[in-house]
mmCIF file as gemmi writes it, N, C-alpha and C atoms, coordinates in Angstrom:
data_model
loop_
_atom_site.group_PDB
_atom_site.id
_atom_site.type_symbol
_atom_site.label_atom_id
_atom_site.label_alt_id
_atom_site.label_comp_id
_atom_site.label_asym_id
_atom_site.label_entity_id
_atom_site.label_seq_id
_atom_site.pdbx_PDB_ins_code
_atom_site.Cartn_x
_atom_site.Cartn_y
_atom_site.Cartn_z
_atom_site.occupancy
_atom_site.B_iso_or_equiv
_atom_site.pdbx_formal_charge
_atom_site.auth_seq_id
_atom_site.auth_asym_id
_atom_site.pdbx_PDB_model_num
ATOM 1 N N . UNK Axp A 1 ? -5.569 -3.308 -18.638 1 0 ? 1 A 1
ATOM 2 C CA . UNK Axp A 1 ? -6.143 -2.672 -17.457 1 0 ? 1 A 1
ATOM 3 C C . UNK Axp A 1 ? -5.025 -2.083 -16.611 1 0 ? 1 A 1
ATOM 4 N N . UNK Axp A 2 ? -5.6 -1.026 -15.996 1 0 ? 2 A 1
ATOM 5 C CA . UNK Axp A 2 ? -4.163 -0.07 -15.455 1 0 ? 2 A 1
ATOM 6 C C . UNK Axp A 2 ? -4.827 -0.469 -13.927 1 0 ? 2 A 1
ATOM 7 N N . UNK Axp A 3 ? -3.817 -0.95 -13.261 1 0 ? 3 A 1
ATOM 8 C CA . UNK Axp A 3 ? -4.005 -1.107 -11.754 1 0 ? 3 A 1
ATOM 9 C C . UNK Axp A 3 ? -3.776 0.52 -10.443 1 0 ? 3 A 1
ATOM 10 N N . UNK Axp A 4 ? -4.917 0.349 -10.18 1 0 ? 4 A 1
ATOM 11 C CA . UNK Axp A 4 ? -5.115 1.601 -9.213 1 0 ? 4 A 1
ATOM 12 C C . UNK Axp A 4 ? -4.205 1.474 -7.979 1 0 ? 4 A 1
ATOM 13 N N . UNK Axp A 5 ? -4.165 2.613 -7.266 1 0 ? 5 A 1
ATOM 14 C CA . UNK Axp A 5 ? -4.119 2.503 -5.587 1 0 ? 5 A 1
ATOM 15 C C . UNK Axp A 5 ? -5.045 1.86 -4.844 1 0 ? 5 A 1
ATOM 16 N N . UNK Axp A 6 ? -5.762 1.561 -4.978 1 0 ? 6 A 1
ATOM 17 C CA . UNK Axp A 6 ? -7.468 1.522 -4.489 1 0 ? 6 A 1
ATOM 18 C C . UNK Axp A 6 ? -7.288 -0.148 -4.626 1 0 ? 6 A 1
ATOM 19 N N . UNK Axp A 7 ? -6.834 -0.606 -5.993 1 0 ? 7 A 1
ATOM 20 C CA . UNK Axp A 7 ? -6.88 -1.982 -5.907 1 0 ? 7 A 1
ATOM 21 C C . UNK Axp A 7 ? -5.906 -2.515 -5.039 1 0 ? 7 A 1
ATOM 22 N N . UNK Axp A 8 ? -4.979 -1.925 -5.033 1 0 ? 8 A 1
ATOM 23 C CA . UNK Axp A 8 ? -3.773 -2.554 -4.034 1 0 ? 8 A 1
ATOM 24 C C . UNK Axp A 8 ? -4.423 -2.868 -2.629 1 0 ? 8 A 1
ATOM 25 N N . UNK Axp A 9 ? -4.749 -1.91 -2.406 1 0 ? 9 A 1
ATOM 26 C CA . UNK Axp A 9 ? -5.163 -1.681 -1.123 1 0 ? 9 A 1
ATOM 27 C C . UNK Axp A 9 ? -6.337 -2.691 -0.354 1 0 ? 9 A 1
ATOM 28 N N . UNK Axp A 10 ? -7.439 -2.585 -1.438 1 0 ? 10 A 1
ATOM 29 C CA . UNK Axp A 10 ? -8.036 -3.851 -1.366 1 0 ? 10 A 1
ATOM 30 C C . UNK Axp A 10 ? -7.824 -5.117 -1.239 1 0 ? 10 A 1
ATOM 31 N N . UNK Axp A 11 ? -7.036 -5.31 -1.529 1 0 ? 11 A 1
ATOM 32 C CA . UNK Axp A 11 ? -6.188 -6.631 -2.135 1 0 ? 11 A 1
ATOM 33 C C . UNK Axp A 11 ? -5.592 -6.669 -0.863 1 0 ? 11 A 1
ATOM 34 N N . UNK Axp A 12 ? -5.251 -6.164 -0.451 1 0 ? 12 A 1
ATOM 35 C CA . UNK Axp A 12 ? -4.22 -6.158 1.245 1 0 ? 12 A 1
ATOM 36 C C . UNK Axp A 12 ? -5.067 -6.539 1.845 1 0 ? 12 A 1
ATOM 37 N N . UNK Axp A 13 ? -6.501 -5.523 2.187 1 0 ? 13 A 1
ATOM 38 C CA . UNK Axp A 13 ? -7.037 -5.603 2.923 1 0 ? 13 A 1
ATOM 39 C C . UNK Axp A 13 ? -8.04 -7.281 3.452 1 0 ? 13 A 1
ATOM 40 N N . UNK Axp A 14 ? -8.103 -7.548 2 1 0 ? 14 A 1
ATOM 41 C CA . UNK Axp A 14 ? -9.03 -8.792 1.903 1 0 ? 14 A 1
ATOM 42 C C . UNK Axp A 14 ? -7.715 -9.713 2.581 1 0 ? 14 A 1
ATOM 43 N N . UNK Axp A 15 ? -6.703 -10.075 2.007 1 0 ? 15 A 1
ATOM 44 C CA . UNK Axp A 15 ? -5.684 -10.981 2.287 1 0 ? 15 A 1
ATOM 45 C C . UNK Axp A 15 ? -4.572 -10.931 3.877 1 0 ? 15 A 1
ATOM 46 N N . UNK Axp A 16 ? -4.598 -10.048 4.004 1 0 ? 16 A 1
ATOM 47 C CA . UNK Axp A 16 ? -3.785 -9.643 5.075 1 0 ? 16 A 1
ATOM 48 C C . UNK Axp A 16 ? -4.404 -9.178 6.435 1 0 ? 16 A 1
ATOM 49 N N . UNK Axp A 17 ? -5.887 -8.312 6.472 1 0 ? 17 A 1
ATOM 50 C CA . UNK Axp A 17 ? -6.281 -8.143 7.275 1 0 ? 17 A 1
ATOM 51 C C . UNK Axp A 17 ? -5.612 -7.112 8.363 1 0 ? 17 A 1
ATOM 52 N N . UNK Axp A 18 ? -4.857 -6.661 7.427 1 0 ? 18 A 1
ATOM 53 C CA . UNK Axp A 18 ? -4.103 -4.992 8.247 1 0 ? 18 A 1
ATOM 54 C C . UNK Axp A 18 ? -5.5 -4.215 9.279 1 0 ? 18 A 1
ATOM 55 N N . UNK Axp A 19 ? -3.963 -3.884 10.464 1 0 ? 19 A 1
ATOM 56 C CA . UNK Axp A 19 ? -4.783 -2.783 11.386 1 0 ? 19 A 1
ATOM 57 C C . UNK Axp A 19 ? -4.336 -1.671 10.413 1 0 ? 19 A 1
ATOM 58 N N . UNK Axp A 20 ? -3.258 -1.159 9.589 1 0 ? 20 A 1
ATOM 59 C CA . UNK Axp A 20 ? -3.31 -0.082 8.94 1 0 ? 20 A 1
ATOM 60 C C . UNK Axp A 20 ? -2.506 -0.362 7.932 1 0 ? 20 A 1
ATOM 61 N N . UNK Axp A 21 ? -2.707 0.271 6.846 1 0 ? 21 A 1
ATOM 62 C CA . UNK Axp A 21 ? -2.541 -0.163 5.267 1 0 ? 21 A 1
ATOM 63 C C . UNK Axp A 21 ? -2.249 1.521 4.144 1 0 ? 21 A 1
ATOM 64 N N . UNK Axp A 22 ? -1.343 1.86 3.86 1 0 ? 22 A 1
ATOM 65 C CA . UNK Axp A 22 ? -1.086 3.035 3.211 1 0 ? 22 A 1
ATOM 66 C C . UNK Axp A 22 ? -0.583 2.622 1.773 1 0 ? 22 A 1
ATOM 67 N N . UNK Axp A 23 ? -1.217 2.903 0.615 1 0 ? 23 A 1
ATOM 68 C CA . UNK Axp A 23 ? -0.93 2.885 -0.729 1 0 ? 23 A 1
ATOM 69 C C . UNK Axp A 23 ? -0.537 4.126 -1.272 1 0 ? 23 A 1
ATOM 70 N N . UNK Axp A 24 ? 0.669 4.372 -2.01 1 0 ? 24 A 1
ATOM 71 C CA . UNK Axp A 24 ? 0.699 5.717 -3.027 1 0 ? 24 A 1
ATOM 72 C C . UNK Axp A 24 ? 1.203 5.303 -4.174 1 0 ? 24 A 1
ATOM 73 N N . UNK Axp A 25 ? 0.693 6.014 -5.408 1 0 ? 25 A 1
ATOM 74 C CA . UNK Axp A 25 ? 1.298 5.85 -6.408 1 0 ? 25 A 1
ATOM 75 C C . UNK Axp A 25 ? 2.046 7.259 -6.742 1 0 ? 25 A 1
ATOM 76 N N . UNK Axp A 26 ? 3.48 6.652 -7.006 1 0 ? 26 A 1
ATOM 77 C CA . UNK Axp A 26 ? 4.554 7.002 -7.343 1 0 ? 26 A 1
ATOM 78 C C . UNK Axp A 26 ? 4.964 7.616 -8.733 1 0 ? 26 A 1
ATOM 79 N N . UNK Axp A 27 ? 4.144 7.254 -9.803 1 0 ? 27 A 1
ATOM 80 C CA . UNK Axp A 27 ? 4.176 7.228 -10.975 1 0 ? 27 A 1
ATOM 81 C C . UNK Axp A 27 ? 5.045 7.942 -11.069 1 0 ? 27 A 1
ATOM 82 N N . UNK Axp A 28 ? 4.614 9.381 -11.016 1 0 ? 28 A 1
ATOM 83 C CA . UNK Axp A 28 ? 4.763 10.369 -11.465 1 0 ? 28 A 1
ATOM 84 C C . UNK Axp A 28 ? 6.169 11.128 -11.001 1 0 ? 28 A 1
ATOM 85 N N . UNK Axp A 29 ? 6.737 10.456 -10.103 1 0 ? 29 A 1
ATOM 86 C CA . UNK Axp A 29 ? 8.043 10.849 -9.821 1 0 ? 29 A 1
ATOM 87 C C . UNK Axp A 29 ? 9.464 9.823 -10.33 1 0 ? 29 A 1
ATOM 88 N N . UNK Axp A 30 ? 8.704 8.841 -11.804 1 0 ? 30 A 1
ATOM 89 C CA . UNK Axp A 30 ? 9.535 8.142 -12.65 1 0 ? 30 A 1
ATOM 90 C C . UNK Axp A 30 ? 9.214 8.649 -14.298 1 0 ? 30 A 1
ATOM 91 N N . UNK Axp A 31 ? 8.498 9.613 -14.182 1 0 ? 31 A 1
ATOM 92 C CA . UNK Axp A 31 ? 8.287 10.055 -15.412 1 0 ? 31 A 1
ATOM 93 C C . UNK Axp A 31 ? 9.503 10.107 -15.858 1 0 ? 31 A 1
ATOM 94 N N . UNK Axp A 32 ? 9.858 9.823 -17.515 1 0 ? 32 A 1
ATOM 95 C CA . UNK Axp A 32 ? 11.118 9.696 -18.047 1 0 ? 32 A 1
ATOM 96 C C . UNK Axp A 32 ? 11.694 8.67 -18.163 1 0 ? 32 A 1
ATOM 97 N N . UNK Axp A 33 ? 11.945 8.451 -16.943 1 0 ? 33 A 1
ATOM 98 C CA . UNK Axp A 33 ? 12.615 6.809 -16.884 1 0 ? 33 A 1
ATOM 99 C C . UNK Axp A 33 ? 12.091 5.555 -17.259 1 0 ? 33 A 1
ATOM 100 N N . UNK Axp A 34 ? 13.419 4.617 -17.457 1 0 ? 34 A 1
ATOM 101 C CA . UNK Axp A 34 ? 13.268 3.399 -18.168 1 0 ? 34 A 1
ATOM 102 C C . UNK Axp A 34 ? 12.499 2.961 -17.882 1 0 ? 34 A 1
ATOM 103 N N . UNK Axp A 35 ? 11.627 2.165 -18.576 1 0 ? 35 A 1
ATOM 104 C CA . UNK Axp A 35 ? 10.463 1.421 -18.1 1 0 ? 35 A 1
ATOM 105 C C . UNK Axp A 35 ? 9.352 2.854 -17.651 1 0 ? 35 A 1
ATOM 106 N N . UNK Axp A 36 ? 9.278 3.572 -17.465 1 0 ? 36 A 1
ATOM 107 C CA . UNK Axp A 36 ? 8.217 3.928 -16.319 1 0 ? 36 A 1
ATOM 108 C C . UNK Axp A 36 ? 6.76 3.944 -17.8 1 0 ? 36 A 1
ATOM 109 N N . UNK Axp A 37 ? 6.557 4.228 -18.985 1 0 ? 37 A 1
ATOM 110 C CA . UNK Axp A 37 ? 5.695 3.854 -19.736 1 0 ? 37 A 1
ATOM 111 C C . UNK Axp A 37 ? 5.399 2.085 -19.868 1 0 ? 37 A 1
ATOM 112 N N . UNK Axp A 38 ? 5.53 1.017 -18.698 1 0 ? 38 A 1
ATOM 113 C CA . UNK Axp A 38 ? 5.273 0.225 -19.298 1 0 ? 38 A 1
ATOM 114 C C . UNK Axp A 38 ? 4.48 -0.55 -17.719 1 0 ? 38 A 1
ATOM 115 N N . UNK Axp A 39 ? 4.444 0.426 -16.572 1 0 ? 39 A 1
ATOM 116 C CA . UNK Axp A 39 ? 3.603 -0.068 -16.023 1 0 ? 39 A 1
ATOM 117 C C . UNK Axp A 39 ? 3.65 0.97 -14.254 1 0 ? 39 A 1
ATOM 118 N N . UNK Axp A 40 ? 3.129 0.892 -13.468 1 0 ? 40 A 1
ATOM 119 C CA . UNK Axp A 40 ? 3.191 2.118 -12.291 1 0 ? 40 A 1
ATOM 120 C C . UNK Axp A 40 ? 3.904 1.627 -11.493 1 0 ? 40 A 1
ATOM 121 N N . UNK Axp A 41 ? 4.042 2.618 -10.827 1 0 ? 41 A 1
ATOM 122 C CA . UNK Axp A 41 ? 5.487 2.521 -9.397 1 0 ? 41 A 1
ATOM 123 C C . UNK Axp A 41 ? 4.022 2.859 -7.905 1 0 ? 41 A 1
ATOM 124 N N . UNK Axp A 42 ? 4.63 2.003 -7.199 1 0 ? 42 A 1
ATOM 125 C CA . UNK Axp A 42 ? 3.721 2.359 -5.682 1 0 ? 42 A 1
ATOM 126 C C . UNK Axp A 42 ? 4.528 2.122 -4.829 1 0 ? 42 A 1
ATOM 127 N N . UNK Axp A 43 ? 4.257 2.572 -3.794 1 0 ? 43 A 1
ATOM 128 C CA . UNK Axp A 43 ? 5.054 2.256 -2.384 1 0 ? 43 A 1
ATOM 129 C C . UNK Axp A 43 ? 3.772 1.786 -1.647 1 0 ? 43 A 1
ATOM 130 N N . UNK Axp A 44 ? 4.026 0.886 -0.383 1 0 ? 44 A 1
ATOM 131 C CA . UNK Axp A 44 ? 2.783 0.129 -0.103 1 0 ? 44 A 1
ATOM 132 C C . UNK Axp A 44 ? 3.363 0.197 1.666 1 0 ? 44 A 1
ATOM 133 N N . UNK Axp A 45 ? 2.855 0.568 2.659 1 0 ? 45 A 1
ATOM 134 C CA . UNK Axp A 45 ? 2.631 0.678 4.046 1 0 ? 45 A 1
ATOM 135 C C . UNK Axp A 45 ? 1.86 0.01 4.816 1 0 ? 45 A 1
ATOM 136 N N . UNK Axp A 46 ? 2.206 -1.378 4.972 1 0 ? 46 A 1
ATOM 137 C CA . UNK Axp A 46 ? 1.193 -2.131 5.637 1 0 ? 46 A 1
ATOM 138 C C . UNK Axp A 46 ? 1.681 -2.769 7.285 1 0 ? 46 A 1
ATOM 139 N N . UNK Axp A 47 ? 0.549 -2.637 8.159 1 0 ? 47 A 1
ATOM 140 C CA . UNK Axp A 47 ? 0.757 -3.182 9.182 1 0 ? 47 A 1
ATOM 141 C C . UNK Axp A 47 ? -0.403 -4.263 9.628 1 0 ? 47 A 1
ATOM 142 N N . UNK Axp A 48 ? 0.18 -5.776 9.631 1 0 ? 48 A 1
ATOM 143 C CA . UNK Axp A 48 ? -0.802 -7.056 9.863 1 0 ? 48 A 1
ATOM 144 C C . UNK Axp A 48 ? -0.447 -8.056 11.744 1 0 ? 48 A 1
ATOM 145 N N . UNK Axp A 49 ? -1.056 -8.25 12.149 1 0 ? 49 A 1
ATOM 146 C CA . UNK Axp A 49 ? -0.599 -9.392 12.671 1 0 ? 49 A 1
ATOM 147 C C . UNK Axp A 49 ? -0.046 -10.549 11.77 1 0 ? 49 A 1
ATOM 148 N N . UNK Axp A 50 ? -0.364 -10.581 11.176 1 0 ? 50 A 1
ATOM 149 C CA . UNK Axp A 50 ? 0.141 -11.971 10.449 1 0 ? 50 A 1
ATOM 150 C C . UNK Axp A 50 ? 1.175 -11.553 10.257 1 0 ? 50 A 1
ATOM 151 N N . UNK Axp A 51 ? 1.762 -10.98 10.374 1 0 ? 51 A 1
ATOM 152 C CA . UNK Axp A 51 ? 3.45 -10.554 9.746 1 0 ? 51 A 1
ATOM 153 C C . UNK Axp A 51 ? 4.485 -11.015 11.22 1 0 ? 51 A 1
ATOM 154 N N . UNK Axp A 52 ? 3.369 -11.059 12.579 1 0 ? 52 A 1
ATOM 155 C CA . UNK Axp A 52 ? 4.182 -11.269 13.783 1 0 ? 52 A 1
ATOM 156 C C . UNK Axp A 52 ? 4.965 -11.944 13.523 1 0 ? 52 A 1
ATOM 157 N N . UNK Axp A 53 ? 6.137 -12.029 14.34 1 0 ? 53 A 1
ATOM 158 C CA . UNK Axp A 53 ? 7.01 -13.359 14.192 1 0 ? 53 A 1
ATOM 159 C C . UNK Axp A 53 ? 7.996 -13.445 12.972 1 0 ? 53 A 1
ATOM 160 N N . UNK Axp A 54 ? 7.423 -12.933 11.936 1 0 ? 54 A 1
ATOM 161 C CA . UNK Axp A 54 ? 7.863 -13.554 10.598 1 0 ? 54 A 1
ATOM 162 C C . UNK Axp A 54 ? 9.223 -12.509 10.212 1 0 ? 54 A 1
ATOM 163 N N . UNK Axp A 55 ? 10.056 -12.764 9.231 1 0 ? 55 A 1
ATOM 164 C CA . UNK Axp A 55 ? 11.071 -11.834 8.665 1 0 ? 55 A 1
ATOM 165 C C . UNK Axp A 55 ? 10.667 -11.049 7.895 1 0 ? 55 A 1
ATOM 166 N N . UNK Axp A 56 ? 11.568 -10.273 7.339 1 0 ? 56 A 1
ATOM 167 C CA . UNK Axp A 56 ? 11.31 -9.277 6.575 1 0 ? 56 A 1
ATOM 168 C C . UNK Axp A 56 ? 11.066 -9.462 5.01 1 0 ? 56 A 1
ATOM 169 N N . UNK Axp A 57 ? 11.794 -10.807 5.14 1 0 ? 57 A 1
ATOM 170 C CA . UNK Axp A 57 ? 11.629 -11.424 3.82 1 0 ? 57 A 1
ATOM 171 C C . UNK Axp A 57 ? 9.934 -11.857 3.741 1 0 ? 57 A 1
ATOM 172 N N . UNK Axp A 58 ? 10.317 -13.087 5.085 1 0 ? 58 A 1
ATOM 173 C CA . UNK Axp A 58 ? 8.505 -13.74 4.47 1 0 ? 58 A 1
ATOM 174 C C . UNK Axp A 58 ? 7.309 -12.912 4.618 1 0 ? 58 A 1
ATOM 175 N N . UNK Axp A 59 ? 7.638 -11.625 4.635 1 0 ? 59 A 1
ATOM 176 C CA . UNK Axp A 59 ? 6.422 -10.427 5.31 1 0 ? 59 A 1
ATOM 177 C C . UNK Axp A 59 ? 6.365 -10.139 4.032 1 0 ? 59 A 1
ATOM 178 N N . UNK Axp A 60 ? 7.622 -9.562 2.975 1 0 ? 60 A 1
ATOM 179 C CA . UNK Axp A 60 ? 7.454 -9.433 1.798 1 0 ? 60 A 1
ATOM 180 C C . UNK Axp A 60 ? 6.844 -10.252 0.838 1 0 ? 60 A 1
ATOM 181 N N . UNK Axp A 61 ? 6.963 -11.377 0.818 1 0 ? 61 A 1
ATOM 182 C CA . UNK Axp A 61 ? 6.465 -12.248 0.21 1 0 ? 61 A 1
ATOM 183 C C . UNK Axp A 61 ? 4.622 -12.764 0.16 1 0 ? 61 A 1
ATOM 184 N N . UNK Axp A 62 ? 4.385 -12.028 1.449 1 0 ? 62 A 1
ATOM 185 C CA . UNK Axp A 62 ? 3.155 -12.188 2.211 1 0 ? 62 A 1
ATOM 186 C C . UNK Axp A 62 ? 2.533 -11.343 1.171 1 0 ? 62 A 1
ATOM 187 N N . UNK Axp A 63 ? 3.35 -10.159 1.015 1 0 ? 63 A 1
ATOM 188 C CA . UNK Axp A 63 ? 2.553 -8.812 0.217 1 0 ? 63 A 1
ATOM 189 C C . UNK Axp A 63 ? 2.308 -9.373 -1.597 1 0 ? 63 A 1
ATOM 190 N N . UNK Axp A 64 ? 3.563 -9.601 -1.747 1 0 ? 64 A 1
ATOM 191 C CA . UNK Axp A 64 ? 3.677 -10.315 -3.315 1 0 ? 64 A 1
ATOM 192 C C . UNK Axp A 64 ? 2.45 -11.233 -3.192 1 0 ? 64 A 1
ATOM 193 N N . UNK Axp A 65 ? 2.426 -12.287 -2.215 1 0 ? 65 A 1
ATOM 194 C CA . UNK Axp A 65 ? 1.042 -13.152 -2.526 1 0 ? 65 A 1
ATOM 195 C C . UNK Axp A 65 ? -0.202 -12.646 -2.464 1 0 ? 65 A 1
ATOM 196 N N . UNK Axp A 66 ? -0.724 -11.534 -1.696 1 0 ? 66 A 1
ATOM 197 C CA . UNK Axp A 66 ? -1.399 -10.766 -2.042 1 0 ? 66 A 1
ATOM 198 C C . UNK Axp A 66 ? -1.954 -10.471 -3.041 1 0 ? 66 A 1
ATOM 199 N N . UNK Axp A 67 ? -0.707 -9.642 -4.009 1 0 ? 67 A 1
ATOM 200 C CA . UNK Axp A 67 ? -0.725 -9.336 -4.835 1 0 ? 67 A 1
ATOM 201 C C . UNK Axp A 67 ? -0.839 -9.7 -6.327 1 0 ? 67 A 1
ATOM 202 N N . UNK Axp A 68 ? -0.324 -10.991 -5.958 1 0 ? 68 A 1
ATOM 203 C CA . UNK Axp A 68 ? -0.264 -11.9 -7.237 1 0 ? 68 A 1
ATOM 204 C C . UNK Axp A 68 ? -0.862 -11.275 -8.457 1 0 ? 68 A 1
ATOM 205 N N . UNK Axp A 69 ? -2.328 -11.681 -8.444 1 0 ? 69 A 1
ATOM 206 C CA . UNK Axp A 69 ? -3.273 -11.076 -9.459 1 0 ? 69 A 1
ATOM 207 C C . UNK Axp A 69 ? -3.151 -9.779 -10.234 1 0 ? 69 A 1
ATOM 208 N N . UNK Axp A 70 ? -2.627 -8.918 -9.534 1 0 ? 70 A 1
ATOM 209 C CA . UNK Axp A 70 ? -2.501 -7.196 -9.86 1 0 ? 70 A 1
ATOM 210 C C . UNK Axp A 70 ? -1.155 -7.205 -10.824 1 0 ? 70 A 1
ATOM 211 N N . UNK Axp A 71 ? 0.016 -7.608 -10.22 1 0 ? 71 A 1
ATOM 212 C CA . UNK Axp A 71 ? 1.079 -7.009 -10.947 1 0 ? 71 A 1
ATOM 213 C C . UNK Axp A 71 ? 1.159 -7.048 -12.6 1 0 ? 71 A 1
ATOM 214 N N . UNK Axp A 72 ? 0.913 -8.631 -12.674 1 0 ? 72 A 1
ATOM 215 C CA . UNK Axp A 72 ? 0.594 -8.294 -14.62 1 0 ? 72 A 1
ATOM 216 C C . UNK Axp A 72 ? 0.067 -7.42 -15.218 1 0 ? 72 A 1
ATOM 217 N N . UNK Axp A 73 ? -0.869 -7.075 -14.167 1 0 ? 73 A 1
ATOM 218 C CA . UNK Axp A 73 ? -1.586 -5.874 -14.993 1 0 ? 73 A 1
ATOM 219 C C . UNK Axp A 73 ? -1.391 -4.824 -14.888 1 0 ? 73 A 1
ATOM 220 N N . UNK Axp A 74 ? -0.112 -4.148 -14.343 1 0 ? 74 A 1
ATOM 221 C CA . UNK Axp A 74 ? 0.682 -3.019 -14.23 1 0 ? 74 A 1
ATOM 222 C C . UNK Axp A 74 ? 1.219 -2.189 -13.297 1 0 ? 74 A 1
ATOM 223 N N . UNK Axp A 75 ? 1.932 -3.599 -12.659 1 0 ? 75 A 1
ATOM 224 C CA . UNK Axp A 75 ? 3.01 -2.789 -10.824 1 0 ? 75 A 1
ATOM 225 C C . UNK Axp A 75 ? 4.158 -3.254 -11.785 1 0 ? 75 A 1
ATOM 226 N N . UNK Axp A 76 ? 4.89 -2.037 -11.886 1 0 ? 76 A 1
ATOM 227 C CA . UNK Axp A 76 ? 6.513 -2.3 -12.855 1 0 ? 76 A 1
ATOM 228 C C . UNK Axp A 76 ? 7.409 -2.295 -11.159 1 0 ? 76 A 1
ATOM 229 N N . UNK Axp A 77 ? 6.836 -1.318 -9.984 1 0 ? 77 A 1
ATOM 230 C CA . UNK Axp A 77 ? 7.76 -1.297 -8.944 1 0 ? 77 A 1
ATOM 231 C C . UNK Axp A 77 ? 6.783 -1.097 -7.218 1 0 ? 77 A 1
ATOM 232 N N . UNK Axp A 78 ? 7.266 -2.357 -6.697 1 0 ? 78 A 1
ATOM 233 C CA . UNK Axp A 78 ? 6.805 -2.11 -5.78 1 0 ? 78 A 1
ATOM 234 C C . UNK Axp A 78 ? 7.474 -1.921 -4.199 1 0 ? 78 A 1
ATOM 235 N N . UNK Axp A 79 ? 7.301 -0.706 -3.514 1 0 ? 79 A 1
ATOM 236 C CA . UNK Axp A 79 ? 8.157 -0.329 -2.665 1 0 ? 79 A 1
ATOM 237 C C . UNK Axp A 79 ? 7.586 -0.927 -1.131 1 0 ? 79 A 1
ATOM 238 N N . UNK Axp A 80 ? 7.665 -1.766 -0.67 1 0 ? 80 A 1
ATOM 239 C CA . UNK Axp A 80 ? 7.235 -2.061 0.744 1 0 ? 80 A 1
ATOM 240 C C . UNK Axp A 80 ? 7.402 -2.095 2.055 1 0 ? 80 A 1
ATOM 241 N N . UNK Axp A 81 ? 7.183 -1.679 2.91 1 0 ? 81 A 1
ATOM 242 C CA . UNK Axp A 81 ? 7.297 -1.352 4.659 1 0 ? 81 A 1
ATOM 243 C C . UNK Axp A 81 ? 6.045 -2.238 5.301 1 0 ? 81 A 1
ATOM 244 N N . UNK Axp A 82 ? 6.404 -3.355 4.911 1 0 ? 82 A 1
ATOM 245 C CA . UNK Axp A 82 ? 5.501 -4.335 6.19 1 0 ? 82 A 1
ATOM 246 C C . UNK Axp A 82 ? 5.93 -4.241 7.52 1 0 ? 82 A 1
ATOM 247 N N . UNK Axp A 83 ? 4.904 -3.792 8.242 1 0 ? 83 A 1
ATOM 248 C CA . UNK Axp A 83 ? 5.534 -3.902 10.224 1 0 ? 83 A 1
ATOM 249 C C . UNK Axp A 83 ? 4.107 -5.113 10.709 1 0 ? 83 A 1
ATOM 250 N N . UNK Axp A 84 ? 4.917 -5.571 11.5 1 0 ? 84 A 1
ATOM 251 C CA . UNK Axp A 84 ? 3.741 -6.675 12.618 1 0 ? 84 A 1
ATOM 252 C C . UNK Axp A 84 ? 3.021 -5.72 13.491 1 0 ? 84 A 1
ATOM 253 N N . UNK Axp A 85 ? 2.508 -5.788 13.69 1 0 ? 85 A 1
ATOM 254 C CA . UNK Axp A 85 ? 1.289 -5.43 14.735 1 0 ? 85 A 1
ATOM 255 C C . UNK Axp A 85 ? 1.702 -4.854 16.104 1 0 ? 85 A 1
ATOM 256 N N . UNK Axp A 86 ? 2.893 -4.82 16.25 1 0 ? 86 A 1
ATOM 257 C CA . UNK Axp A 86 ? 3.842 -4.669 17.3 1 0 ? 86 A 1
ATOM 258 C C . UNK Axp A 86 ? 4.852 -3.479 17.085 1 0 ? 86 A 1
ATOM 259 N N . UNK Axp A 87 ? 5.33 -3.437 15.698 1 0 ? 87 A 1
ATOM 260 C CA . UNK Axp A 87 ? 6.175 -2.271 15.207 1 0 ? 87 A 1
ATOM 261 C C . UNK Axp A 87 ? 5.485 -1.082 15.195 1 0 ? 87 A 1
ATOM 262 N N . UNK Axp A 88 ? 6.19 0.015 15.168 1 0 ? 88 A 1
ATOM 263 C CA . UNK Axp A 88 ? 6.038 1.196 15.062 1 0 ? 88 A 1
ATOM 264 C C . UNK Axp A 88 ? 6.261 2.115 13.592 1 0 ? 88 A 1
């Protein structure tokens, strides 16, 4: 199963509860490159309260848990900009 934009996004949305949430897939600007036949590239734009307070690390990690479920099934790269509810 090839993982969408659409699922990412969902997946945020259910878990994280973002005031705003931006998914793109990237694919297509790794065409060629290593790996890029073996699973998709996204960049992911999310803004949660739950991220208040927290680092940049455990904000990332927030997203990975999210995500859990999806990546096996084909995030080879994932690019992330978590902001708290407060960032710009």
């Amino acid at each position: 199963m090839s993982v969408s934009a659409q699922d990412i996004e969902a997946a945020l949305r259910a878990e994280l509860a973002p005031t705003a949430v931006e998914v793109r897939d990237d694919s297509h600007l790794h065409a060629g490159h290593a790996g890029a036949r073996e699973g998709r590239h996204f960049s992911v734009s999310v803004a949660s309260p739950r991220f208040n307070g927290l680092s940049r690390v455990a904000r990332h990690r927030l997203v990975y848990d999210a995500l859990r479920s999806l990546i096996p099934q084909g995030i080879h790269a994932l690019a992330i900009d978590a902001r708290d509810s407060g960032d710009n």
